[in-house]
N, CA, C and O atoms as CSV, one atom per row, in Angstrom:
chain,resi,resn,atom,element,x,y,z
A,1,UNK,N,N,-13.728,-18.917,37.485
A,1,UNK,CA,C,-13.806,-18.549,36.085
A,1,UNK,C,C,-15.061,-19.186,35.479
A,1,UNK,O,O,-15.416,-20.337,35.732
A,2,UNK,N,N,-15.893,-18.095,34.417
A,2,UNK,CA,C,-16.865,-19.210,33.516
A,2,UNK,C,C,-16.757,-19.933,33.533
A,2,UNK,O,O,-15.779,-20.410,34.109
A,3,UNK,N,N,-17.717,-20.712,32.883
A,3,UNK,CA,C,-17.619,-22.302,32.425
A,3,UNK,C,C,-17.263,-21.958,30.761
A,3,UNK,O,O,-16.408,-22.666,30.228
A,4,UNK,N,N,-17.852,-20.988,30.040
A,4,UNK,CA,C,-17.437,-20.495,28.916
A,4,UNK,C,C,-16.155,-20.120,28.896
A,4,UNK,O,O,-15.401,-20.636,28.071
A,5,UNK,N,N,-15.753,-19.289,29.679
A,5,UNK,CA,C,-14.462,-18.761,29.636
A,5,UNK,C,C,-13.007,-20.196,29.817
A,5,UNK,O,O,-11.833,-20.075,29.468
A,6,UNK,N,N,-13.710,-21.491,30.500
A,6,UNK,CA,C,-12.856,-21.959,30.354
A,6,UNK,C,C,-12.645,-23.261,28.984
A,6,UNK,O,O,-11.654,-23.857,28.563
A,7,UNK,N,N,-13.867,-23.287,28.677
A,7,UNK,CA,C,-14.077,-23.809,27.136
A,7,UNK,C,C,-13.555,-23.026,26.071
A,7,UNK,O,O,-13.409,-23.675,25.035
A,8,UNK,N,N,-13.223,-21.807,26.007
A,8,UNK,CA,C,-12.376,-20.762,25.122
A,8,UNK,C,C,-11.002,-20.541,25.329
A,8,UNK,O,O,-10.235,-20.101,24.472
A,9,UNK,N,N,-10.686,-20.872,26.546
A,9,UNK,CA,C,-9.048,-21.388,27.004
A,9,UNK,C,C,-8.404,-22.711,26.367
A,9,UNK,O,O,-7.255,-22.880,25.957
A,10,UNK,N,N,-9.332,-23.472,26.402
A,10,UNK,CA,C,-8.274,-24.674,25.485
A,10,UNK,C,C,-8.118,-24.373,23.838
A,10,UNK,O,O,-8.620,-23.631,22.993
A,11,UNK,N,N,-7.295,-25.222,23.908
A,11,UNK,CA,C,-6.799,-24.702,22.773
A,11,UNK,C,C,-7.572,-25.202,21.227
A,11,UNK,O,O,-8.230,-26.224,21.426
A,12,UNK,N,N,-7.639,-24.769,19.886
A,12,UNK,CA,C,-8.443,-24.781,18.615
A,12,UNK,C,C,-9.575,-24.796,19.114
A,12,UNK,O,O,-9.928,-25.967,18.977
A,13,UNK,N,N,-10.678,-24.048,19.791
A,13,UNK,CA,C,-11.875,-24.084,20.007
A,13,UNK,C,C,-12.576,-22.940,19.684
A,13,UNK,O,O,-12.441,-21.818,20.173
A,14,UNK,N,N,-13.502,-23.394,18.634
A,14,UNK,CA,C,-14.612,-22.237,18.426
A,14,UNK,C,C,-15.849,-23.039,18.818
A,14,UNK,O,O,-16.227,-24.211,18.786
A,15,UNK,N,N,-16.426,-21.496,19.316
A,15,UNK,CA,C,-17.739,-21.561,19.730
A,15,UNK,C,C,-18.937,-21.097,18.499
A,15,UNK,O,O,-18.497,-20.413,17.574
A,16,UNK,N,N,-20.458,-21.467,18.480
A,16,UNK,CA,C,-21.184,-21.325,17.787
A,16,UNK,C,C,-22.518,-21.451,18.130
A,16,UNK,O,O,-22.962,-22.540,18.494
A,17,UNK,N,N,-23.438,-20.126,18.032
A,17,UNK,CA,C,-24.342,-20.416,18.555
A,17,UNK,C,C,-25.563,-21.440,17.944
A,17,UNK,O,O,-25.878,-21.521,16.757
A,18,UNK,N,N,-26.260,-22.319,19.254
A,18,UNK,CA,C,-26.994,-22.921,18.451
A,18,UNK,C,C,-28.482,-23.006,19.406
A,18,UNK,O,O,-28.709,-23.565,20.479
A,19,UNK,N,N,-29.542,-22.013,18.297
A,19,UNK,CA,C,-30.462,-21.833,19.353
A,19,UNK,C,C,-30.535,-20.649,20.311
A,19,UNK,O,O,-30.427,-19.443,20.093
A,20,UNK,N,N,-30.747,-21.331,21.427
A,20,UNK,CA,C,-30.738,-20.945,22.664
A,20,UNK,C,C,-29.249,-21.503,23.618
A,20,UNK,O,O,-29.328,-21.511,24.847
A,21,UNK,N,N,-28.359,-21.806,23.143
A,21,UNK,CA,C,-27.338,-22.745,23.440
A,21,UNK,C,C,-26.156,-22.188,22.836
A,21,UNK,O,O,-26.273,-21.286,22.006
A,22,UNK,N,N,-25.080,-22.614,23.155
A,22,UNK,CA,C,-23.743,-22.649,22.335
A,22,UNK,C,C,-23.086,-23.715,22.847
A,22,UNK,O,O,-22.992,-24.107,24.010
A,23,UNK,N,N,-22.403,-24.360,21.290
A,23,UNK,CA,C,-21.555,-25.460,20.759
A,23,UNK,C,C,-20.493,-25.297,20.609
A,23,UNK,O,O,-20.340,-24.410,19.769
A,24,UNK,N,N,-19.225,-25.823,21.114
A,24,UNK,CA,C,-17.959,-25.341,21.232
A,24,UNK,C,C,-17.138,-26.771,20.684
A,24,UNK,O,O,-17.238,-27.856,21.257
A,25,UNK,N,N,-16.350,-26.534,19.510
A,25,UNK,CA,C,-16.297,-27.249,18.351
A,25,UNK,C,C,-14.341,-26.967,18.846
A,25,UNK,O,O,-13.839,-25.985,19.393
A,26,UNK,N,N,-13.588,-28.432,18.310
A,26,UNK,CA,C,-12.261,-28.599,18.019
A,26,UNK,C,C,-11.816,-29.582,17.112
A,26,UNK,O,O,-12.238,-30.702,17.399
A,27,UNK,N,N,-11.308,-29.543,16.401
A,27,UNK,CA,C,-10.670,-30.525,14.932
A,27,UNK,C,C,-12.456,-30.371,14.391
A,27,UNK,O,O,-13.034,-31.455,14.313
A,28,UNK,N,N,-13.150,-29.332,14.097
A,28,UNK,CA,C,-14.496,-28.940,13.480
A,28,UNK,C,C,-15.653,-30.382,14.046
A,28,UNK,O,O,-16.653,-30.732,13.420
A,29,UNK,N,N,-15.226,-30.922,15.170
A,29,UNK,CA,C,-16.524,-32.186,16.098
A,29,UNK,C,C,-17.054,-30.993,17.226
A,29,UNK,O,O,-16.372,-29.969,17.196
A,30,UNK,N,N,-17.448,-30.997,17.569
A,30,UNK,CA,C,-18.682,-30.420,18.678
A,30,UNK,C,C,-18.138,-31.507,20.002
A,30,UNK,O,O,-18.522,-32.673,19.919
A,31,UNK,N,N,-17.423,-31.188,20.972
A,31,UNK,CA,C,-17.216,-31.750,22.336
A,31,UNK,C,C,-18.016,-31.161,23.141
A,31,UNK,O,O,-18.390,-32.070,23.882
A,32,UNK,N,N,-18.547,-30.153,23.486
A,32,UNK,CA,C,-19.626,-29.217,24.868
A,32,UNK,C,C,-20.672,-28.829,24.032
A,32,UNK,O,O,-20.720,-28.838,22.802
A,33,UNK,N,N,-21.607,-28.444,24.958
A,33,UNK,CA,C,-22.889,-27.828,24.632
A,33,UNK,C,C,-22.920,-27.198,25.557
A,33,UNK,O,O,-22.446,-27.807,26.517
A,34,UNK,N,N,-23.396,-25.815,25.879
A,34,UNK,CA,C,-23.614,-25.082,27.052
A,34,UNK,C,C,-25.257,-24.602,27.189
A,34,UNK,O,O,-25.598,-23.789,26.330
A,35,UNK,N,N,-26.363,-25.035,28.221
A,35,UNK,CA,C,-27.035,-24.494,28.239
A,35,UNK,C,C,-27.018,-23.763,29.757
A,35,UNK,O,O,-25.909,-23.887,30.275
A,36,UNK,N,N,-27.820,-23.155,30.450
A,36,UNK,CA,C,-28.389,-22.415,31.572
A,36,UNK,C,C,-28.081,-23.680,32.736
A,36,UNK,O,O,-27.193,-23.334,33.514
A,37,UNK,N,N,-28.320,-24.287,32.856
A,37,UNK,CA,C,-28.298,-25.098,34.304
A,37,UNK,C,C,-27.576,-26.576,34.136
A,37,UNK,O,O,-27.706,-27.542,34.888
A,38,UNK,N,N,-26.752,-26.472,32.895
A,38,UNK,CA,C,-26.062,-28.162,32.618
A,38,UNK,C,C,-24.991,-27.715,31.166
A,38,UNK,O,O,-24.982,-26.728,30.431
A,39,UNK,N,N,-24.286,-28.780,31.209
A,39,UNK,CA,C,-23.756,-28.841,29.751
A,39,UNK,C,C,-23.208,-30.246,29.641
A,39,UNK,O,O,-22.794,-31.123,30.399
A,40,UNK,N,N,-23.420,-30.033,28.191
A,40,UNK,CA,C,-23.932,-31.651,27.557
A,40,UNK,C,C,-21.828,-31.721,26.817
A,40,UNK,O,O,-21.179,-30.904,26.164
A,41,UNK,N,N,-21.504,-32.997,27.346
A,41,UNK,CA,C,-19.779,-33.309,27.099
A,41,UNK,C,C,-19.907,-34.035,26.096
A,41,UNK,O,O,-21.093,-34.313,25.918
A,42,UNK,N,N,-19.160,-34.520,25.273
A,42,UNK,CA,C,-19.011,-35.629,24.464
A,42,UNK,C,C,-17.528,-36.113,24.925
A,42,UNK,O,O,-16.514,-35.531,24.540
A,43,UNK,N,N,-17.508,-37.343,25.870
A,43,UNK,CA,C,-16.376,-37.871,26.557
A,43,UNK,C,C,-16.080,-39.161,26.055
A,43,UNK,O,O,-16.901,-39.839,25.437
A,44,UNK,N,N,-14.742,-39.565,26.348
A,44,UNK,CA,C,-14.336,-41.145,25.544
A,44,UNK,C,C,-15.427,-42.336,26.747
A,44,UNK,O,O,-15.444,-42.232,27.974
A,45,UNK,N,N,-16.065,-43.171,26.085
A,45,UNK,CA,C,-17.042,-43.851,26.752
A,45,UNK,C,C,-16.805,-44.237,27.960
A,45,UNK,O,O,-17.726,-44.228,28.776
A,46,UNK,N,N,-15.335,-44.715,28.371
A,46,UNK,CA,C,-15.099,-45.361,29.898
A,46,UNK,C,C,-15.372,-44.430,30.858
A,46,UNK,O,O,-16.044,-44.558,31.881
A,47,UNK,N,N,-14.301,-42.693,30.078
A,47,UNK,CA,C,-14.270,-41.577,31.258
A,47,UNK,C,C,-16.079,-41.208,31.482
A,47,UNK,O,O,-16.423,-40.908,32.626
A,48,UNK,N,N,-17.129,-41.246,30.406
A,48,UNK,CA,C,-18.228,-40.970,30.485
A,48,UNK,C,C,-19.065,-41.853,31.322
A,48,UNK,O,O,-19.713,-41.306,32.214
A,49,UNK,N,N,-19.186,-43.553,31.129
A,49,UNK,CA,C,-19.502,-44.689,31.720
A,49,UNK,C,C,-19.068,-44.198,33.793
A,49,UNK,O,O,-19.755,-44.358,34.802
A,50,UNK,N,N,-17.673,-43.607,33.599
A,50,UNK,CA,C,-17.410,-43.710,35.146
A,50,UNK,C,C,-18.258,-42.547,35.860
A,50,UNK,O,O,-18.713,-42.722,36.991
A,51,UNK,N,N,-18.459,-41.294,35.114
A,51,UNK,CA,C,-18.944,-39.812,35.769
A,51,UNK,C,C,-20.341,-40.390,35.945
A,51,UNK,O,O,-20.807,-39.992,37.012
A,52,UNK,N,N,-21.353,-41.352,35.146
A,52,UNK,CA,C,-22.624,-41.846,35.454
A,52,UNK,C,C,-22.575,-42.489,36.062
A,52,UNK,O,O,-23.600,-42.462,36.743
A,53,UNK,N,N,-21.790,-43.393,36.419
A,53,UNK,CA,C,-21.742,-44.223,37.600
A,53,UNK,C,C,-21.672,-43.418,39.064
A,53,UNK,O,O,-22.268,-43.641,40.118
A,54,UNK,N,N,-20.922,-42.623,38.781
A,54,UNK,CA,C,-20.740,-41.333,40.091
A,54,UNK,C,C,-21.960,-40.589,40.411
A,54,UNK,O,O,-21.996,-39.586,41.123
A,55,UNK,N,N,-23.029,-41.189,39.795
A,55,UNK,CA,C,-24.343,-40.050,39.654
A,55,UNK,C,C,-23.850,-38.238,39.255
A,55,UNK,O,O,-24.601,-37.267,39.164
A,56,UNK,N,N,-22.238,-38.301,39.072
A,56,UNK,CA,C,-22.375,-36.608,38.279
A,56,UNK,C,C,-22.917,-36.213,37.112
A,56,UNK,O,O,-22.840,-35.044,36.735
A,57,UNK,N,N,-23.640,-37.346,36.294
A,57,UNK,CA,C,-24.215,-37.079,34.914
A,57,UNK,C,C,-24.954,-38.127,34.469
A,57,UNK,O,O,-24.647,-39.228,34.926
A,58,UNK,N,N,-26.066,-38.050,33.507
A,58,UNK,CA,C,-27.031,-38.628,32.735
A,58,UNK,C,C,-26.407,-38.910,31.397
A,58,UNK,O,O,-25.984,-38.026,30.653
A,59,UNK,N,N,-26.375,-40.220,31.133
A,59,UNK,CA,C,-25.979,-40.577,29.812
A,59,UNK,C,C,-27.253,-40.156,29.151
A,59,UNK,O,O,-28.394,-40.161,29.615
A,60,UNK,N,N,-26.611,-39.607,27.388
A,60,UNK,CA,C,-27.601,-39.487,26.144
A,60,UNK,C,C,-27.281,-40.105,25.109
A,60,UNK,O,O,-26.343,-39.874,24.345
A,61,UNK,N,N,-28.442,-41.296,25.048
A,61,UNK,CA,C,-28.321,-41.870,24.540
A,61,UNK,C,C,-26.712,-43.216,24.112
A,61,UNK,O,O,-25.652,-43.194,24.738
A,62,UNK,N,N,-27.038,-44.240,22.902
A,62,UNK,CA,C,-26.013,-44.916,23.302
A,62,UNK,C,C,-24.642,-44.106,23.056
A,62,UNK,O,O,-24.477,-42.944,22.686
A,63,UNK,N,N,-23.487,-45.359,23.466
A,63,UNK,CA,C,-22.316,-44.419,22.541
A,63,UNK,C,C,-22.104,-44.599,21.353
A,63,UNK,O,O,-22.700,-45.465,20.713
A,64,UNK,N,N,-21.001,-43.623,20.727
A,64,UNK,CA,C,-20.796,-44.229,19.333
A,64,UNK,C,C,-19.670,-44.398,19.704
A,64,UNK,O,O,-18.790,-43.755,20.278
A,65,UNK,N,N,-19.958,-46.261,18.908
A,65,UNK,CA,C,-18.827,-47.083,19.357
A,65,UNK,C,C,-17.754,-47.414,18.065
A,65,UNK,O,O,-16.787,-48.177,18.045
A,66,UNK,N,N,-18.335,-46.500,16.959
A,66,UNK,CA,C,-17.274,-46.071,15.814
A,66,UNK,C,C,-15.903,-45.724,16.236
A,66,UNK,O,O,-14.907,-46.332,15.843
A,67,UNK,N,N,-15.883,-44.415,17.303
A,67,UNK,CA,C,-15.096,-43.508,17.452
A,67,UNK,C,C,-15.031,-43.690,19.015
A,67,UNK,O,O,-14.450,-42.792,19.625
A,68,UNK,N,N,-15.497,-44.624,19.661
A,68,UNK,CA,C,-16.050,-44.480,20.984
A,68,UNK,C,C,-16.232,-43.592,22.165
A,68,UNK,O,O,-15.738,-43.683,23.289
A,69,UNK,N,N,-17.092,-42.669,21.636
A,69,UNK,CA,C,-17.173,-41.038,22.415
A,69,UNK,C,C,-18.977,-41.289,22.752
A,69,UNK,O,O,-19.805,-41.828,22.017
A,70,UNK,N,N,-19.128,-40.820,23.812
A,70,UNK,CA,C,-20.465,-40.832,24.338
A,70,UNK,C,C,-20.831,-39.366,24.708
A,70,UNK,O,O,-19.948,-38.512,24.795
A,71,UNK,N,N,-22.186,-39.073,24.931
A,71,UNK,CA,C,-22.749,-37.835,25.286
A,71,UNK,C,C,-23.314,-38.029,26.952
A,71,UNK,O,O,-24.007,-38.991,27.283
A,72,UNK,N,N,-22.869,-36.902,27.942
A,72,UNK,CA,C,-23.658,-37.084,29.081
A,72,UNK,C,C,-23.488,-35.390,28.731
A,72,UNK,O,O,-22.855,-34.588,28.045
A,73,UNK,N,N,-24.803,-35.543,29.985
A,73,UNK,CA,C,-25.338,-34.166,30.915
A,73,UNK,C,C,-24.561,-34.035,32.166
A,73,UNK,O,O,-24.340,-34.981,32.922
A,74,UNK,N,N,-24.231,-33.048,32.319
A,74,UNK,CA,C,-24.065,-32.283,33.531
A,74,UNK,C,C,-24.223,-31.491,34.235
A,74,UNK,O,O,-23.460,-30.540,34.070
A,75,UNK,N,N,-25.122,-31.377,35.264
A,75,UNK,CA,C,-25.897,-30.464,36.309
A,75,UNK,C,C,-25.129,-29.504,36.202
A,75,UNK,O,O,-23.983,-29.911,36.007
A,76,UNK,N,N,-25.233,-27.913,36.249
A,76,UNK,CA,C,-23.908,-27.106,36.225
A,76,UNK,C,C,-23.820,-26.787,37.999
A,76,UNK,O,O,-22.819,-26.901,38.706
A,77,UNK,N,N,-24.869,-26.464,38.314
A,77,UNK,CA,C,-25.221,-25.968,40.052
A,77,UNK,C,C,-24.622,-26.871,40.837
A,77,UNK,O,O,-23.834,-26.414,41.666
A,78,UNK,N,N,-24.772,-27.964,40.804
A,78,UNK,CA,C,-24.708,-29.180,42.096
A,78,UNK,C,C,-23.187,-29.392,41.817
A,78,UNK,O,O,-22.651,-29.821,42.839
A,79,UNK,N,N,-22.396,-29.256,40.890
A,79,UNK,CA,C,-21.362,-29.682,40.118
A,79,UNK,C,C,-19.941,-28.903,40.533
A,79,UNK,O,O,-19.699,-27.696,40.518
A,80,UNK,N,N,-18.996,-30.150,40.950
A,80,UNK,CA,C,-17.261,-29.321,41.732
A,80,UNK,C,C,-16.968,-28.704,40.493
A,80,UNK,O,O,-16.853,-29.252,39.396
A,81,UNK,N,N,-16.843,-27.320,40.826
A,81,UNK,CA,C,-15.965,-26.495,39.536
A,81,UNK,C,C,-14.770,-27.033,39.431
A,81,UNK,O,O,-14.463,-26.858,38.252
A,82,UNK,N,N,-13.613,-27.777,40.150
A,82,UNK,CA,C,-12.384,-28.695,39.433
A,82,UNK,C,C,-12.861,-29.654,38.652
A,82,UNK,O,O,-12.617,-29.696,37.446
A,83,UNK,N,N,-13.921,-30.908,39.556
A,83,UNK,CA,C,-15.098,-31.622,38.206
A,83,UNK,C,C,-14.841,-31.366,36.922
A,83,UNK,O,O,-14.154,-31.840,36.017
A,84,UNK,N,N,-15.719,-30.319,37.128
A,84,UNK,CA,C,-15.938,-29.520,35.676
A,84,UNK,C,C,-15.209,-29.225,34.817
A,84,UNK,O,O,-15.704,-29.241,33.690
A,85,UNK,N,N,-13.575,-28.785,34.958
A,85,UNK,CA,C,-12.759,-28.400,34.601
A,85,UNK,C,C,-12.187,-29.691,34.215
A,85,UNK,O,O,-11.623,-29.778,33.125
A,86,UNK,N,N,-12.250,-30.426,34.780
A,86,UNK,CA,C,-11.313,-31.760,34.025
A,86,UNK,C,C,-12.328,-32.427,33.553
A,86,UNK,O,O,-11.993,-33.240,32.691
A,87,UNK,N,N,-13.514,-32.391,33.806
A,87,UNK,CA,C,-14.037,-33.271,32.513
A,87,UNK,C,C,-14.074,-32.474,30.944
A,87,UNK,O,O,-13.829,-33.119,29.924
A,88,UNK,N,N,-14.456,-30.816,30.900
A,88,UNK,CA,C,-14.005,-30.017,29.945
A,88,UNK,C,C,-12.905,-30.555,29.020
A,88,UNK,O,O,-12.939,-31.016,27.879
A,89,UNK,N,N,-11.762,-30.303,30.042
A,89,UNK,CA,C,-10.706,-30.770,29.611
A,89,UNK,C,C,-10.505,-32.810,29.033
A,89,UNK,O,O,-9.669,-33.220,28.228
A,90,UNK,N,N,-11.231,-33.404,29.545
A,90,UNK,CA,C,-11.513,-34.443,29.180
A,90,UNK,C,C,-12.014,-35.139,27.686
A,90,UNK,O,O,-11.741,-36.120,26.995
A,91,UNK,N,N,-12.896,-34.001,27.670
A,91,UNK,CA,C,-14.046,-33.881,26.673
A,91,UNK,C,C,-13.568,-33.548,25.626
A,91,UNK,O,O,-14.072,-33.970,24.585
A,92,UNK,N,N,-12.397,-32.649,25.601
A,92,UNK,CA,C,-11.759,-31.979,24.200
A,92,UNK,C,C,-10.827,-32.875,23.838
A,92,UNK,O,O,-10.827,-33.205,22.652
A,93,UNK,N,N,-9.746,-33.526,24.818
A,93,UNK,CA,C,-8.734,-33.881,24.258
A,93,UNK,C,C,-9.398,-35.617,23.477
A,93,UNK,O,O,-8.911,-36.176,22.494
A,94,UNK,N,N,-10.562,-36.088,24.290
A,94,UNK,CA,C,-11.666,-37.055,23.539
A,94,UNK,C,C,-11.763,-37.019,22.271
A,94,UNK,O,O,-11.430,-37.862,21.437
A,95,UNK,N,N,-12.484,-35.471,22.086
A,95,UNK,CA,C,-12.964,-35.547,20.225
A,95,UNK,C,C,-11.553,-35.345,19.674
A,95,UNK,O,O,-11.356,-36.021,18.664
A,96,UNK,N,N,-10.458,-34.552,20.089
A,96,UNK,CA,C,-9.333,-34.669,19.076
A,96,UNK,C,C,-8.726,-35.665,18.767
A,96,UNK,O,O,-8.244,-35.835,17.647
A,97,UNK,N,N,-8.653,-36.485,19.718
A,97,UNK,CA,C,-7.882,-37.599,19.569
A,97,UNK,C,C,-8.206,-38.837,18.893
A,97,UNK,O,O,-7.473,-39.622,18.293
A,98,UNK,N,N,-9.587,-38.855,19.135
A,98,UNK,CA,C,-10.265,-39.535,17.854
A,98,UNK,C,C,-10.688,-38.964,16.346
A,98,UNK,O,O,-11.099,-39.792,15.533
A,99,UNK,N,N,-10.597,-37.611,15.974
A,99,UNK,CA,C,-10.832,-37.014,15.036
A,99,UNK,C,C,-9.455,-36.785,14.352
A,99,UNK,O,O,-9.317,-36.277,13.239
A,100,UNK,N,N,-8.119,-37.371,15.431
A,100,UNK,CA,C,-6.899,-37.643,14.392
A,100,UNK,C,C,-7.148,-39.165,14.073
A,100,UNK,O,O,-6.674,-39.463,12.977
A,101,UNK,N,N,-7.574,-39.892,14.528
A,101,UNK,CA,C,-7.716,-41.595,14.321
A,101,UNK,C,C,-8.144,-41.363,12.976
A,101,UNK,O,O,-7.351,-41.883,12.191
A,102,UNK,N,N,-9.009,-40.833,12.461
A,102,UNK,CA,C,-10.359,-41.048,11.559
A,102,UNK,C,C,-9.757,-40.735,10.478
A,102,UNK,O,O,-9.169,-39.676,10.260
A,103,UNK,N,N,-9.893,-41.733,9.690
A,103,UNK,CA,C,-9.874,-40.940,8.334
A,103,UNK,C,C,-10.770,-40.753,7.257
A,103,UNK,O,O,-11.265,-41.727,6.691
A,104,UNK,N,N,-11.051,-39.475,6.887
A,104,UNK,CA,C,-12.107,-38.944,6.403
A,104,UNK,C,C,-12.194,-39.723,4.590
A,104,UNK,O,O,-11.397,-40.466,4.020
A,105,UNK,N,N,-12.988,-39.370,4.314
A,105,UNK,CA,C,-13.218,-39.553,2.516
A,105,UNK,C,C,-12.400,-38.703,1.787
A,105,UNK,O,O,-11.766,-38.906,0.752
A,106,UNK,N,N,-12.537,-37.506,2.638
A,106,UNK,CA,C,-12.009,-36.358,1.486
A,106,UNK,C,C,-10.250,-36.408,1.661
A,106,UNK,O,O,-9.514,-36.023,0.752
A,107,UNK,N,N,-9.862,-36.809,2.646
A,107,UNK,CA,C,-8.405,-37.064,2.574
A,107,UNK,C,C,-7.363,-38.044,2.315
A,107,UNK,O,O,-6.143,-37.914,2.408
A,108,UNK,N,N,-8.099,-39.102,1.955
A,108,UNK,CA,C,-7.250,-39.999,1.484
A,108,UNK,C,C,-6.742,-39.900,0.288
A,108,UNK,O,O,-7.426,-39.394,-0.602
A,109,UNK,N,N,-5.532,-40.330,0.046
A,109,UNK,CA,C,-4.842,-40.355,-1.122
A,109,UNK,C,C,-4.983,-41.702,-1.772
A,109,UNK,O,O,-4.797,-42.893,-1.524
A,110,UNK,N,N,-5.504,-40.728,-2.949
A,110,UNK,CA,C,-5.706,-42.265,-4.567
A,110,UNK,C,C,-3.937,-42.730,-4.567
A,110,UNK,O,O,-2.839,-42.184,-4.458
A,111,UNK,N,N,-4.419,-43.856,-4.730
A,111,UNK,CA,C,-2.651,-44.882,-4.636
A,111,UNK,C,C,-2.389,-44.315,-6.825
A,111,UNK,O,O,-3.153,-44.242,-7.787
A,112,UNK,N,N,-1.250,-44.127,-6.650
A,112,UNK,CA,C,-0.890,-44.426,-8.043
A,112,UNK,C,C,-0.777,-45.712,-8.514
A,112,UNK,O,O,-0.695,-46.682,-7.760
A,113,UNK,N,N,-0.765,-45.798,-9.968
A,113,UNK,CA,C,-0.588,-47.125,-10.066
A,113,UNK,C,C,0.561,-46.736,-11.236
A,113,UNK,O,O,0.079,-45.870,-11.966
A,114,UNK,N,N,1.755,-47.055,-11.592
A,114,UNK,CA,C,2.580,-46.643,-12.220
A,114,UNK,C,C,2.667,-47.333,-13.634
A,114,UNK,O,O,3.026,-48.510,-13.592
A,115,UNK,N,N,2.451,-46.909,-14.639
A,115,UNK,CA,C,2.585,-47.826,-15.605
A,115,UNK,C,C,4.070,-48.398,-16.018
A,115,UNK,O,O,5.138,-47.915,-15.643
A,116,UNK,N,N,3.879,-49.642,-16.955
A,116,UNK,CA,C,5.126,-50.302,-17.128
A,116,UNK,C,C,5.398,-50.298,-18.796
A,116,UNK,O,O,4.472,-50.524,-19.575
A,117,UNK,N,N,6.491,-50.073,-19.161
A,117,UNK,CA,C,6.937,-49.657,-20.171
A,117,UNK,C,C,7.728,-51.592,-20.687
A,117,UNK,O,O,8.631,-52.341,-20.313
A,118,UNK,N,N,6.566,-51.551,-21.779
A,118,UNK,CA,C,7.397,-53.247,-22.011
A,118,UNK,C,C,7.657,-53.089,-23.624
A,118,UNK,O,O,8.204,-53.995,-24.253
């Protein structure tokens, strides 16, 4: 199966083109990038730290250790299509799971403060 086709199988994922490329977005973060001969993951830093250690991918740049999700490359050619498939799968359940951690600006709730009747 694609490599697209299986980035459109998991589940809340839209794709978007960007460029020459497409960005495949869940809880609205960007986890994949797809170009021609690689695609760029955004994985939780250890699972990412271990695939570079494996020489299956090039770290970009540091991580962000906010949310602790890192960016590597991945050769698409040289690369086990199961690999691939579980780091995919790696990669998504990454940004969701930290994009439920987070809490945004726009969603927090103002505390009441109740007035007192004296």
């Amino acid at each position: 199966m694609p490599i697209r086709d299986l980035l459109l199988a998991l589940p809340f994922v839209v794709s978007k083109r960007l460029n020459a490329r497409e960005g495949f977005f869940t809880a609205g973060r960007m986890f994949a990038l797809l170009a021609t001969d690689r695609i760029l993951l955004r994985l939780a830093t250890p699972t990412g730290e271990a695939v570079v250690e494996r020489d299956q991918a090039q770290p970009l740049g540091d991580p962000d250790l906010a949310v602790g999700l890192s960016w590597v490359s991945v050769p698409l050619p040289a690369s086990n299509p199961e690999e691939i498939e579980r780091l995919l799968t790696a990669a998504h359940d990454a940004v969701r799971r930290a994009s439920r951690c987070r809490l945004r600006p726009g969603l927090r709730r103002r505390r009441r403060v109740g007035r007192t009747v004296g």
